[in-house]
N, C-alpha and C positions, 0 to 999 in steps of 0.2 A: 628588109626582113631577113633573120636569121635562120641556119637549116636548123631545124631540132630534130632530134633521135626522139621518137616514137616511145614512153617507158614501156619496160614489158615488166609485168608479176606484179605490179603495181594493184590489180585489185585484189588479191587476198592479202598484200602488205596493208591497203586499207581498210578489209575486212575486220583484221585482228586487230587493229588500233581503235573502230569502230565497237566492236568486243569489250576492248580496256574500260573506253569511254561506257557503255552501258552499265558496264558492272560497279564502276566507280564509286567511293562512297561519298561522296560532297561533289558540289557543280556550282557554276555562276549561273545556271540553269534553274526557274522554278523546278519543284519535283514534278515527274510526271511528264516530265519533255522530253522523254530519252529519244524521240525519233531525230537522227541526225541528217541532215539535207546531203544529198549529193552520195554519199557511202555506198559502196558496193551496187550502184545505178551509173557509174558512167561517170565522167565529166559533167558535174553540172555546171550552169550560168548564173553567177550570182548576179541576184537581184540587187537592182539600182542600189546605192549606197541614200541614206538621210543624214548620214553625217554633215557638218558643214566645217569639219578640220582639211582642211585641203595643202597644210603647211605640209613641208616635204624633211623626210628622216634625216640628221645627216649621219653624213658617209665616212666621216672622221675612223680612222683608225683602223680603214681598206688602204691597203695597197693597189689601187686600181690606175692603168694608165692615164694620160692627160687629155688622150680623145675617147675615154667612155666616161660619159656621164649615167650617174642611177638616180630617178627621180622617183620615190619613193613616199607616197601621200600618206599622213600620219592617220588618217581616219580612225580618229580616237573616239569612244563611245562616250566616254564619264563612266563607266563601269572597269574597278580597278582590276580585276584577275583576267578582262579580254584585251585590256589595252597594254597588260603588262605581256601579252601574249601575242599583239600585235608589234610590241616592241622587240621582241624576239625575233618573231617572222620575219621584219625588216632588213633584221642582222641576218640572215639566212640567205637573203636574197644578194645582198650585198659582198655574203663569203663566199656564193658559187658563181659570182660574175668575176668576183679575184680568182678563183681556183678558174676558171677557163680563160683568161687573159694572162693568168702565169705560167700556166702548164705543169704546174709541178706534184704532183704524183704526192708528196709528202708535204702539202701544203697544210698548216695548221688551220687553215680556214675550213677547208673543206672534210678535217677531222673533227673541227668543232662544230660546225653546222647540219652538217649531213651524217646521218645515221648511214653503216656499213650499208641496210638493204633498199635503201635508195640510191645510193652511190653510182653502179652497171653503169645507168642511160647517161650521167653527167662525166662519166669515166669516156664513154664510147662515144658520147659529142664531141668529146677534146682532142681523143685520136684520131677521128675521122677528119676534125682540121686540122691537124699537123698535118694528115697524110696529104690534104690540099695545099699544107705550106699557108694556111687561112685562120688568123686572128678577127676580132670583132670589135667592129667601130660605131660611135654614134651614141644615140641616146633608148635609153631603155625607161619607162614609166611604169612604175605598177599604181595600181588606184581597186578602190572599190572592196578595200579588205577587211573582210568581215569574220569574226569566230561565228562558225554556226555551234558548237559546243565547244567544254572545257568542264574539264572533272580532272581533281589533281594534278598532277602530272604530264597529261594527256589531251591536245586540245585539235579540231579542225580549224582548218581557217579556207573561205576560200575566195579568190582575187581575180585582178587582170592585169594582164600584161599588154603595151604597149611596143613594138616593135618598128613602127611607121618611120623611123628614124635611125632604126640600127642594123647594120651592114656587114656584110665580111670584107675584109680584109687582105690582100696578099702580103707575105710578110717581106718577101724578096724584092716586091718591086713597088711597096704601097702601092698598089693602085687598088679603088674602093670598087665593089662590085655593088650598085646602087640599082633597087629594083623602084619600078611603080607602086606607087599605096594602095592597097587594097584589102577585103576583110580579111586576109590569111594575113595582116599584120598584129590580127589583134585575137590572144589567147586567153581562155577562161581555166583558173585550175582550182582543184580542191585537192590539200594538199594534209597530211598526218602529221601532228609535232610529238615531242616529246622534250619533258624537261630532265636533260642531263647534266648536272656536273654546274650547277649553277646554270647552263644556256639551253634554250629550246635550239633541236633540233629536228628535221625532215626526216620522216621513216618512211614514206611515202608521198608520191605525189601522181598526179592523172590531169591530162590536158585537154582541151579543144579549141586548135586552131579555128578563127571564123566565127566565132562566136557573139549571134547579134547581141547580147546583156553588154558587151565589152565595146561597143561600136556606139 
């Protein structure tokens, strides 16, 4: 299990994207469904997946070390503007597990993926493991990833994470700090995108370690 920093401002960063989405003029959304799951209520647990794509994204075109793996479930719907959204999200995940495995402040991953006002909490994970002299090892799984809306631009998605496999690291002396599994291995998050510049990017996101949906 990894330590994660807490986000903070995270819900009125979700609010206003929640905002975007209502006012939106087009949606992969019948009309009339503007209510979006999880928005300005907290961390929710997304509900079991019915997909049956269980094939995993690749990771082609990270720079990510030889002992992290990201296993990353395509949970494709048949619906083209959620799955080209889930296609995004995959890459998001993948450029902030490089930007904390590289440490590097001007990493073009974590420019392209991550919106400046999500950035703080995935900024202040990375220095609080330097100041441990602590990298991260192991396997990370996300599964379960579902758009609950999408109108132009602007889409939620919300998933789980998998941590029962991945570890900190000492960087000085490799030795792995390997905990027992347990449900604080496994996070539920509803996360805000935004399409910039050609790529969806994170403008917010909100968690809950322990989360039975995710177990």
């Amino acid at each position: 299990m990894m330590e994660r920093i807490a986000p903070t401002g995270v819900g009125v960063a979700l609010a206003v994207a929640t905002a975007l989405l209502l006012t939106g003029c087009s949606s992969a959304e019948p009309k009339g469904s503007g209510k979006i799951e999880g928005a300005g209520q907290g961390a929710s647990e997304p509900a079991p997946s019915h997909s049956t794509d269980r094939r995993r994204v690749s990771t082609a075109g990270f720079d990510l070390p030889k002992d992290v793996t990201v296993a990353v479930e395509a949970d494709t719907t048949g619906d083209k503007a959620k799955d080209a959204v889930l296609e995004g999200h995959a890459k998001t995940l993948m450029g902030r597990l490089e930007y904390l495995t590289g440490r590097d402040p001007k990493s073009p991953a974590i420019g392209r993926y991550v919106d400046d006002t999500a950035r703080p909490p995935l900024v202040d994970q990375a220095e609080q493991a330097d100041g441990r002299n602590e990298t991260v090892t192991g396997t990370f799984r996300y599964y379960q990833r579902k758009v609950t809306s999408v109108r132009k631009d602007i889409a939620q998605v919300t998933y789980c994470e998998d941590q029962s496999k991945a570890f900190s690291r000492n960087i000085g002396t490799g030795k792995v700090k390997k905990t027992e599994p347990s449900a604080q291995d496994y996070i539920a998050y509803t996360e805000a995108l935004q399409k910039t510049g050609g790529s969806w990017r994170v403008l917010a996101s909100k968690s809950e370690r322990g989360a039975a949906a995710c177990q």
